[in-house]
C-alpha positions in Angstrom: 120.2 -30.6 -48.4 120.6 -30.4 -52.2 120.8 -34.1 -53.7 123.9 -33.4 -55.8 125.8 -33.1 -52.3 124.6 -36.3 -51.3 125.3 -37.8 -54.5 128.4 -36.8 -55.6 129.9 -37.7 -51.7 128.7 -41.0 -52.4 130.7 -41.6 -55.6 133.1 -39.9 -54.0 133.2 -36.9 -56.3 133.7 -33.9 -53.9 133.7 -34.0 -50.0 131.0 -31.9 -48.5 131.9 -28.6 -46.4 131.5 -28.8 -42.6 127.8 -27.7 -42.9 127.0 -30.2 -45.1 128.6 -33.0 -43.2 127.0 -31.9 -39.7 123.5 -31.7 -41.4 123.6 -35.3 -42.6 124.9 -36.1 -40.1 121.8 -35.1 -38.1 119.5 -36.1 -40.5 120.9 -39.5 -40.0 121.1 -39.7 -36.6 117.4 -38.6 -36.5 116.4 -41.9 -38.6 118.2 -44.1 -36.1 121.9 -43.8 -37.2 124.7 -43.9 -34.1 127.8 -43.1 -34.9 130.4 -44.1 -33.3 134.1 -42.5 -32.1 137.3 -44.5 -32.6 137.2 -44.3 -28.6 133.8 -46.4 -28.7 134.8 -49.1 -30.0 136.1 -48.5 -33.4 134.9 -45.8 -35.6 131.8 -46.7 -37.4 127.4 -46.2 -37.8 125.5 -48.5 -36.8 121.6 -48.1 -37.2 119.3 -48.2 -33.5 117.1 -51.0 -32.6 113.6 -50.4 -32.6 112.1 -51.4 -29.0 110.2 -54.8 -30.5 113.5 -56.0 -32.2 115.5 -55.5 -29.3 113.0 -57.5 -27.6 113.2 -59.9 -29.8 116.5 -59.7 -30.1 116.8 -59.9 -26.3 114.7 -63.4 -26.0 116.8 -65.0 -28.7 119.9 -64.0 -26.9 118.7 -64.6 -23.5 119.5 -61.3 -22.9 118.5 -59.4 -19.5 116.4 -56.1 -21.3 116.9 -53.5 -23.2 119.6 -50.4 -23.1 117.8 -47.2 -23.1 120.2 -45.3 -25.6 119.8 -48.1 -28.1 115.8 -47.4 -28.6 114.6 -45.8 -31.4 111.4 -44.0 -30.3 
């Protein structure tokens, strides 16, 4: 994806086409990014948990493991 796209969406200069969007999209999701549906909770990104912060994250919290969609491999 051409860097211009990127930036002027960011300085919200001109809205990419559906292409653009779904490739970034991608690209982000294949870094870690979840996004999530108004249905889920609220629409939003939020980035994965690699598996040693979420155990971690999981002993500070007493939590009881880790949730398999929520790894970043």
């Amino acid at each position: 994806m051409d860097e211009l796209i990127i930036e002027q969406f960011e300085h919200d200069m001109e809205l990419p086409g559906p292409a653009a969007i779904a490739a970034l999209q991608t690209a982000l999701e294949e870094l870690g990014a979840v996004f999530i549906s108004e249905d889920g909770g609220g629409i939003g990104v939020r980035l994965k948990a690699s598996r040693s912060f979420a155990k971690q994250s999981s002993r500070r919290k007493g939590s009881h493991g880790l949730t398999a969609d929520n790894d970043v491999r």
